[in-house]
MIVO-504253 format. One line per 2 residues: their letters; for each residue x, y, z of N, C-alpha, C. Coordinates in steps of 0.1 Angstrom, whole numbers, padded with zeros to 4 digits. Example, Ala and Ser with C-alpha at 12.3 -4.5 7.8 and 13.67 -1.06 7.14 Angstrom:
# MIVO-504253
as> 0132/-0057/0078/0123/-0045/0078/0132/-0033/0078 ~ 0128/-0022/0071/0137/-0011/0071/0129/0000/0079
# end
This chain:
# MIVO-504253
xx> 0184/0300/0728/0182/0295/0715/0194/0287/0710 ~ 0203/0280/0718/0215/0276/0713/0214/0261/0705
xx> 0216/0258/0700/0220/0248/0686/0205/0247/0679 ~ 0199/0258/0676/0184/0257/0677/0184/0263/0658
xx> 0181/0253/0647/0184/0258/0633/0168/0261/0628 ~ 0167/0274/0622/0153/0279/0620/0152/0279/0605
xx> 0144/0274/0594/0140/0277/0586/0128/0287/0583 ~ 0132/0294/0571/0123/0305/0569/0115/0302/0555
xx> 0108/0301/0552/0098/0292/0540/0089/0300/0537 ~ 0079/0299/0526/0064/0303/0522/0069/0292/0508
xx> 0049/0296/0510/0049/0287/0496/0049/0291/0482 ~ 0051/0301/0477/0058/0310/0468/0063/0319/0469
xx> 0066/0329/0454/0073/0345/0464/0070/0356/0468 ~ 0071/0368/0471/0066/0379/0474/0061/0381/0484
xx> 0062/0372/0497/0060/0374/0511/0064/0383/0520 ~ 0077/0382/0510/0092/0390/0524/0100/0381/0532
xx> 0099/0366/0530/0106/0358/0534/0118/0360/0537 ~ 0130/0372/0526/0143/0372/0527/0142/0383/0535
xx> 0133/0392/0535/0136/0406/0546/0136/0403/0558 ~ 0126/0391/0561/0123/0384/0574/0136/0376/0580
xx> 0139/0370/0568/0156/0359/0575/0164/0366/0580 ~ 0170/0376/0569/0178/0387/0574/0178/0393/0584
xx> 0165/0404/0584/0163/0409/0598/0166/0401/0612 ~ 0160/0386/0612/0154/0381/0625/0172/0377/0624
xx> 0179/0372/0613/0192/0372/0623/0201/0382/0622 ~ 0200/0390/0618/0207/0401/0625/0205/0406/0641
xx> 0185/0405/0640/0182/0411/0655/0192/0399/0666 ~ 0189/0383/0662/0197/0375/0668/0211/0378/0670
xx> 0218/0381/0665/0234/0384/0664/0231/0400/0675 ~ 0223/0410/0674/0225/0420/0682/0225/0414/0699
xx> 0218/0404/0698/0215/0403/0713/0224/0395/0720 ~ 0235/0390/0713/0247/0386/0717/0253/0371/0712
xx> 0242/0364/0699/0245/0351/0698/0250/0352/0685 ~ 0257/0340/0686/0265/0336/0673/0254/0331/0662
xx> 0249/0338/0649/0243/0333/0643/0247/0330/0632 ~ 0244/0315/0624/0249/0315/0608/0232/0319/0603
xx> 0236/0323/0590/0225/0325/0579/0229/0321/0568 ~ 0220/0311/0563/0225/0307/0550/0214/0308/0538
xx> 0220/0310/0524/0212/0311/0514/0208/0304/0510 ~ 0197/0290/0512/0196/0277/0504/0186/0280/0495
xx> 0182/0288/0491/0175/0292/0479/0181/0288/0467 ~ 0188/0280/0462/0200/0279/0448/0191/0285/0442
xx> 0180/0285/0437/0175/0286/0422/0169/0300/0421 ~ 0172/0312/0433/0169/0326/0434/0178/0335/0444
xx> 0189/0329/0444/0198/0334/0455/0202/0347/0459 ~ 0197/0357/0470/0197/0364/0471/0203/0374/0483
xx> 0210/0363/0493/0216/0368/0500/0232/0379/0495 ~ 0239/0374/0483/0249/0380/0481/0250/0395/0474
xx> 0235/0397/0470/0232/0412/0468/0229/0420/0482 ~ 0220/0413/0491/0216/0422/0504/0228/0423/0508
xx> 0238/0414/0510/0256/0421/0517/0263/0418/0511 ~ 0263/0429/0495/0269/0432/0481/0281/0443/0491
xx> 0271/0449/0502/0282/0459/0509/0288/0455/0518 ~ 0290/0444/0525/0296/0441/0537/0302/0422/0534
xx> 0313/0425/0524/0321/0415/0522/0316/0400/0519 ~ 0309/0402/0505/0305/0388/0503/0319/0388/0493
xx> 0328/0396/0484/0336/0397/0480/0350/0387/0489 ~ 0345/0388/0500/0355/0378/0509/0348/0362/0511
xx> 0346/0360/0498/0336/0344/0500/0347/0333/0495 ~ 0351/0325/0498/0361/0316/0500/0358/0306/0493
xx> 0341/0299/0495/0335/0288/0490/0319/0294/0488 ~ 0315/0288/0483/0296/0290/0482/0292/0278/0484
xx> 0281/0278/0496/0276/0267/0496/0268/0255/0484 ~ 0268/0262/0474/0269/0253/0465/0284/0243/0460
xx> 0294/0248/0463/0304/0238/0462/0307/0230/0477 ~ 0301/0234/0487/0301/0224/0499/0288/0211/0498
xx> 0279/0217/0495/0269/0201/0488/0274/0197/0480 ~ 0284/0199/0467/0288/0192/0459/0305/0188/0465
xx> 0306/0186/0476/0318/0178/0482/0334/0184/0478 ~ 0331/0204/0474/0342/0202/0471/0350/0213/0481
xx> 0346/0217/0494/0351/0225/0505/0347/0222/0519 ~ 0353/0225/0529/0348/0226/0542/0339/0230/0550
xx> 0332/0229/0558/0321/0236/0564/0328/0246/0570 ~ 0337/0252/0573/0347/0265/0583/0350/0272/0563
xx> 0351/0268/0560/0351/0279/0544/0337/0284/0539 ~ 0328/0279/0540/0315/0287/0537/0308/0298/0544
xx> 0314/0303/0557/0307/0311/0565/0318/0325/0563 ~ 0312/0338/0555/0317/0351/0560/0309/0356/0574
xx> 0321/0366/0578/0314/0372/0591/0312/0385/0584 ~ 0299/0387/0584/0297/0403/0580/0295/0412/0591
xx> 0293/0406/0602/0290/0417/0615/0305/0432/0620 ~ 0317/0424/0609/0324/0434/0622/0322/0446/0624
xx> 0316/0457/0611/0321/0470/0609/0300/0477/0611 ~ 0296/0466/0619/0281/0468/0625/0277/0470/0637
xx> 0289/0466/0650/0290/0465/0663/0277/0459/0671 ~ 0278/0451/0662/0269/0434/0670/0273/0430/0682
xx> 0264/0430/0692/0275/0418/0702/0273/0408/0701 ~ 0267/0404/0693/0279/0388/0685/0279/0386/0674
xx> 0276/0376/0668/0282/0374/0656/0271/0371/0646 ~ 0274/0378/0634/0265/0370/0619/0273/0366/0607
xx> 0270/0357/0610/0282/0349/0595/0271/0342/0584 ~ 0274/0344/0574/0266/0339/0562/0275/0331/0553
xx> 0263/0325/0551/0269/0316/0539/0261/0321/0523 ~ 0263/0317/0518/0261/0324/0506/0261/0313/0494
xx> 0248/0312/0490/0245/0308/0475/0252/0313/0464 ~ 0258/0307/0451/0263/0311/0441/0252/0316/0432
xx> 0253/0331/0430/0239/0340/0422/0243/0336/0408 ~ 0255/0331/0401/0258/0330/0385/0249/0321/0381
xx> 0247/0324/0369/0229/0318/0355/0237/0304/0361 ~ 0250/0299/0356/0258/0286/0356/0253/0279/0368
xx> 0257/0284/0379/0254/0275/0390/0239/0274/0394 ~ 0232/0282/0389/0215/0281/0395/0212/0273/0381
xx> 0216/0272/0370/0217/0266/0360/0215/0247/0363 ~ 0231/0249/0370/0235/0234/0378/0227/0227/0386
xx> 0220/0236/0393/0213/0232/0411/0198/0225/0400 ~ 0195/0231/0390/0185/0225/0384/0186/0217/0381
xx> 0198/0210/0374/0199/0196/0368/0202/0188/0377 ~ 0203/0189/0391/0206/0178/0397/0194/0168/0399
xx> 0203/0158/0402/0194/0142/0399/0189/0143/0417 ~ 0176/0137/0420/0171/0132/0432/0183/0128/0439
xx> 0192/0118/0433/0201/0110/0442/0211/0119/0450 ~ 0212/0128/0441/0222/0146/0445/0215/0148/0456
xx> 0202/0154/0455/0195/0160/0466/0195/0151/0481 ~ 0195/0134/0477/0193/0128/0489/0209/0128/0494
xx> 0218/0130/0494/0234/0135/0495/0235/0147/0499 ~ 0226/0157/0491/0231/0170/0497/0221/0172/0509
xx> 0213/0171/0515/0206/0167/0527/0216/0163/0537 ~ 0219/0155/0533/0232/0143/0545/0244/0156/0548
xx> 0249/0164/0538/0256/0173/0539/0252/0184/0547 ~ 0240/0187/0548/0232/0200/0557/0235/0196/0564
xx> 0232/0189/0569/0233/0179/0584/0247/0183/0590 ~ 0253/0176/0581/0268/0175/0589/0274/0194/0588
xx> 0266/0198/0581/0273/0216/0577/0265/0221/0594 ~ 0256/0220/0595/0247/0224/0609/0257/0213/0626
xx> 0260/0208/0621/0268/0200/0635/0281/0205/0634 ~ 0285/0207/0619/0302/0216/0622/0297/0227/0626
xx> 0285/0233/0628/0285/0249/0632/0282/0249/0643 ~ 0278/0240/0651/0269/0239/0667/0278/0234/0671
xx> 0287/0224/0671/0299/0217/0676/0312/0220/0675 ~ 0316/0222/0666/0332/0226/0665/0329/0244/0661
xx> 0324/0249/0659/0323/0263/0655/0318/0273/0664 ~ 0311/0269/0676/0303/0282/0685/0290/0284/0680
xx> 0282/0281/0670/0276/0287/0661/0261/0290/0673 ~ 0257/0297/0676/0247/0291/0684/0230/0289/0677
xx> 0228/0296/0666/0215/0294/0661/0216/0301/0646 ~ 0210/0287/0637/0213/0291/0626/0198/0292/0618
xx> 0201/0302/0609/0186/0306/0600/0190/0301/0582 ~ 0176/0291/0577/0180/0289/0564/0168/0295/0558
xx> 0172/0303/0548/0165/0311/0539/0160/0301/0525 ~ 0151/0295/0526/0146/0287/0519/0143/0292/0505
xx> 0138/0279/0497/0135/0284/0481/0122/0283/0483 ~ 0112/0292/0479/0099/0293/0481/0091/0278/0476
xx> 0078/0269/0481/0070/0260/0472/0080/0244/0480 ~ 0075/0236/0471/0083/0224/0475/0094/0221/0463
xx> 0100/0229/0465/0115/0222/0459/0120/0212/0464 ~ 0131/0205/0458/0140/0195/0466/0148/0206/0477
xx> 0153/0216/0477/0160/0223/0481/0153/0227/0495 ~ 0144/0231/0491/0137/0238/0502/0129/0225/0511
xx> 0126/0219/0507/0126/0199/0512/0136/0200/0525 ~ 0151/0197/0515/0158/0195/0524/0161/0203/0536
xx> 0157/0216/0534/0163/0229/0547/0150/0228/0558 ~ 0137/0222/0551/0127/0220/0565/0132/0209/0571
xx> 0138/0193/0565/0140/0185/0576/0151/0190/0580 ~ 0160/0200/0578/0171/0199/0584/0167/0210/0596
xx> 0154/0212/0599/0156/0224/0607/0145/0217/0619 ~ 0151/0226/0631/0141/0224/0645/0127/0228/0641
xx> 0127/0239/0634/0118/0245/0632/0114/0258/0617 ~ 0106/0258/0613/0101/0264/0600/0090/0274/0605
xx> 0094/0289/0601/0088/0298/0604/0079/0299/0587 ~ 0065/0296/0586/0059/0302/0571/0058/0315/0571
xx> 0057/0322/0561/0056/0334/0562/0047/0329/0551 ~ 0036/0340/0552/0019/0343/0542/0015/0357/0546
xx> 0009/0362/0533/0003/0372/0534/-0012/0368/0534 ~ -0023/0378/0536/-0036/0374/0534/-0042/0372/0521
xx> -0033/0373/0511/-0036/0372/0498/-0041/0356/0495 ~ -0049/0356/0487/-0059/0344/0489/-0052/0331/0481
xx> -0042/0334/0472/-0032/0324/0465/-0022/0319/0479 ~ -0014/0333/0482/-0008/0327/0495/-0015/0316/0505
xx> -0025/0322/0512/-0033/0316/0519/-0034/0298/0515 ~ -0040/0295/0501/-0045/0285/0499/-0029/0273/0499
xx> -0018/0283/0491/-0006/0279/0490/-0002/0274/0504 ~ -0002/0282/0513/-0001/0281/0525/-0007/0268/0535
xx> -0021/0269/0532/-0026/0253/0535/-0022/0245/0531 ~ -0020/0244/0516/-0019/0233/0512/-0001/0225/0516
xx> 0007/0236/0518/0019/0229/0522/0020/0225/0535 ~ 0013/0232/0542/0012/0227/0557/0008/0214/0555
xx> -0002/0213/0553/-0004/0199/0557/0001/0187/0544 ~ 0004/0192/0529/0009/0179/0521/0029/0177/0526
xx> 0030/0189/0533/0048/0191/0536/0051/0187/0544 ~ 0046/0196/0559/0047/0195/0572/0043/0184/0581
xx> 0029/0185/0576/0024/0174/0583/0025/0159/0579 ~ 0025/0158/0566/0029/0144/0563/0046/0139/0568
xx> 0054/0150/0566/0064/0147/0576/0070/0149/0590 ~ 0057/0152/0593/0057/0155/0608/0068/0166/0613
xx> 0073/0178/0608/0080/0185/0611/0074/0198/0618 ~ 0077/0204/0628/0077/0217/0630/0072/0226/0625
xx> 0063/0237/0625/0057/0249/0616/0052/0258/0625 ~ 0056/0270/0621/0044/0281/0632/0045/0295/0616
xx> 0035/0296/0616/0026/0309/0609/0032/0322/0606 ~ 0038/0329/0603/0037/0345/0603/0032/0352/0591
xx> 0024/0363/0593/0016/0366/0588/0022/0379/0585 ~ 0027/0382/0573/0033/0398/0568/0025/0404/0557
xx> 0030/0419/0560/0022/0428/0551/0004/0430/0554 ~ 0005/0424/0569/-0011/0428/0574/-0012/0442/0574
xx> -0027/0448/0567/-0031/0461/0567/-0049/0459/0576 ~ -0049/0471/0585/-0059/0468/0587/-0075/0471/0576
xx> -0068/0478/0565/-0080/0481/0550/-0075/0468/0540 ~ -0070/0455/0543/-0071/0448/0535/-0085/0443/0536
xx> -0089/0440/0527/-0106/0439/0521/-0109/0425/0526 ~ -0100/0416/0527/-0105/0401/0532/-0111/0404/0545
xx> -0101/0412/0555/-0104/0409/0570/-0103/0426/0575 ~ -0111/0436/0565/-0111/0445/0568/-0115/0451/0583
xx> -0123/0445/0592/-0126/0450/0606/-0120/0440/0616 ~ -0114/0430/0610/-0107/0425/0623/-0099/0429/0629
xx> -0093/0426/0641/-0086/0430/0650/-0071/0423/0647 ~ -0061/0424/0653/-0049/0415/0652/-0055/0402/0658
xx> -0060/0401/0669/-0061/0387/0676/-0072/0377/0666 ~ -0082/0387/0664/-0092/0380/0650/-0085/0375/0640
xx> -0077/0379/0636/-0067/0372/0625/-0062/0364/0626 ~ -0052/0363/0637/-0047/0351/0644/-0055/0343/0651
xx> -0067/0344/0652/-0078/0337/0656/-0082/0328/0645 ~ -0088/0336/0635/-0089/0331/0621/-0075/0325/0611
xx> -0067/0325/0613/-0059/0319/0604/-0048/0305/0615 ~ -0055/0306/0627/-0050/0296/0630/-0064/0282/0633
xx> -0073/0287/0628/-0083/0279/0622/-0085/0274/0611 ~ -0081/0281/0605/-0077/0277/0589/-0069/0272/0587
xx> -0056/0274/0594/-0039/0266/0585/-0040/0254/0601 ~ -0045/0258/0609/-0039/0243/0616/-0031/0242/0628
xx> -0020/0257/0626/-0011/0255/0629/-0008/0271/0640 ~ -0001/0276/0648/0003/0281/0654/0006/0297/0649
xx> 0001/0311/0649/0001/0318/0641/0010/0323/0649 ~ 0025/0325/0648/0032/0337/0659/0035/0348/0661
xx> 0029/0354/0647/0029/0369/0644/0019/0376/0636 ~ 0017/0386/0637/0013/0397/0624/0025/0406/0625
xx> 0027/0407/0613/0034/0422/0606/0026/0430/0600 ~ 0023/0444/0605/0014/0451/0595/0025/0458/0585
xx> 0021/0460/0575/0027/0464/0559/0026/0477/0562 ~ 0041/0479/0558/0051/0496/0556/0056/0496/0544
xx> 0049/0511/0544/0053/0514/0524/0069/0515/0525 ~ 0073/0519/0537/0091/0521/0532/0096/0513/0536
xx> 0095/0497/0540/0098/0488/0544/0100/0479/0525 ~ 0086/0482/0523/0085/0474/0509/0092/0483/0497
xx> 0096/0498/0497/0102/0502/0489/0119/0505/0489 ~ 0122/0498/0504/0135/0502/0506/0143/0498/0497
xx> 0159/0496/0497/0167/0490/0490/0168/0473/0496 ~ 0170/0470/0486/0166/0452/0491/0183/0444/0495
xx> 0196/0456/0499/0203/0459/0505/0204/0464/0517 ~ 0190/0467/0517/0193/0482/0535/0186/0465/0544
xx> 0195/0467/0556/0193/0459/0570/0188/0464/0580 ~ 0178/0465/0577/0167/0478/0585/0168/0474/0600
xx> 0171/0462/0606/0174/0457/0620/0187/0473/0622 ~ 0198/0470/0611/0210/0479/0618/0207/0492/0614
xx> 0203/0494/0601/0203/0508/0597/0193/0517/0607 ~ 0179/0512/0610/0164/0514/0615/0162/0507/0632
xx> 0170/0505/0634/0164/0496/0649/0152/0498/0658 ~ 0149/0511/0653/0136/0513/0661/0124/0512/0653
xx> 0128/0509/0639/0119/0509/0632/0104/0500/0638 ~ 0089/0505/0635/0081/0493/0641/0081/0476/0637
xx> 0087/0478/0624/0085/0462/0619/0099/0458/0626 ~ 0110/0461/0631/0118/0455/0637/0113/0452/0652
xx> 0109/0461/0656/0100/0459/0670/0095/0450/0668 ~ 0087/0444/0659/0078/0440/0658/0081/0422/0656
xx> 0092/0423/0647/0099/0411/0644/0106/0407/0658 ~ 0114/0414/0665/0119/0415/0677/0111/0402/0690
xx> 0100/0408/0691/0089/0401/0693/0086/0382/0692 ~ 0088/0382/0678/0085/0372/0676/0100/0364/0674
xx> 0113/0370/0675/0119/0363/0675/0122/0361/0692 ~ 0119/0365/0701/0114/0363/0716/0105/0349/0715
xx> 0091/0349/0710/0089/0337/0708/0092/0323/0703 ~ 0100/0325/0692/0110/0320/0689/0121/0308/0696
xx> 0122/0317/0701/0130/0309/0720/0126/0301/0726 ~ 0114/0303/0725/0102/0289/0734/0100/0281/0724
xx> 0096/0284/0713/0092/0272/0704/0101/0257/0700 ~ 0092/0248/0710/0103/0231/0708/0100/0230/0696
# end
């Protein structure tokens, strides 16, 4: 997976998009690669609570002041892995959570956004080129934002995440093809919080679903996650990859970050 930058998306919130970023690079960083994770969510940022415990306190810059031209791409990345015994690396970058700066990210003008784009860019080439970085994950702002705009073109690839909820669902179509497809970008499916007593597709099978919803969206389904009550009740701090590693939804995610690997 080396210089290979993944976006993680849905088309609004409550999917699990951030449990999924998280997890999938941490599992990435277990298996020996250098991963960045960054929080491009400005307008809900949530990375700096999930590693409130493992030195966001050591943040130097926030990538909010690297789009706004005023630090280096080698100052926005903490390494939170050391005191986790990764064999390799997870370094994050981190969104500014203050009212002020999500305050800011709103009032920016288009002209901002088409600049701060050009800056992803060059933030993703200092991390693949001069940094080791070998695969980076951006934790997107849910819907079409400009924000979240910019982190699908900047990425090889965009994992959606939907649940079978029928708002998701339609949400889901409709950005595939007014987002993805009109800009010809990358997309593959995952499907969280599958129960096999959800009432829509109550007797289907896993393959039926992914049968069925890659009929419907268009596009490539690479997973089901079936829904764990202590997955959705945990602390929205716990890194169930490190704490849980055998957990099934890590298995399970595990999986699909294996497919992952193939996906041009």
């Amino acid at each position: 997976m080396t210089g290979k930058t993944i976006a993680v998306h849905s088309s609004r919130g409550g999917t699990g998009k951030t449990i999924i970023a998280t997890n999938l690079a941490v599992i990435l960083a277990r298996k020996g690669l250098q991963v960045a994770l960054l929080d491009l969510d400005f307008r809900a940022p949530s990375l700096a609570t999930v590693f409130s415990k493992d030195g966001k306190g050591s943040v130097k810059c926030w990538l909010n002041d690297f789009l706004n031209g005023k630090c280096l791409a080698d100052q926005v990345l903490v390494d939170v892995s050391k005191k986790h015994n990764l064999k390799g690396k997870l370094l994050v970058g981190f969104a500014n959570p203050s009212i002020e700066a999500i305050r800011g990210i709103a009032e920016k003008s288009s002209a901002w956004e088409v600049t701060a784009v050009k800056r992803i860019f060059s933030l993703l080439t200092s991390f693949f080129d001069e940094m080791g970085v070998d695969c980076c994950i951006l934790d997107t702002s849910p819907g079409v934002q400009y924000s979240s705009i910019n982190a699908v073109v900047s990425s090889d690839v965009s994992v959606v995440i939907t649940t079978l909820d029928s708002l998701d669902l339609k949400g889901t179509e409709n950005m595939l093809f007014d987002l993805y497809d009109a800009l010809g970008r990358k997309a593959v499916v995952l499907v969280n919080k599958y129960s096999p007593e959800t009432r829509i597709l109550s007797s289907a099978s896993k393959d039926e679903v992914v049968g069925k919803m890659e009929k419907k969206l268009k596009h490539q389904v690479i997973g089901v996650l079936p829904c764990y009550c202590d997955v959705l009740q945990a602390d929205r701090r716990s890194l169930l990859a490190i704490e849980k590693p055998d957990h099934p939804f890590i298995e399970k995610l595990e999986e699909i970050a294996e497919k992952l690997e193939h996906v041009e």
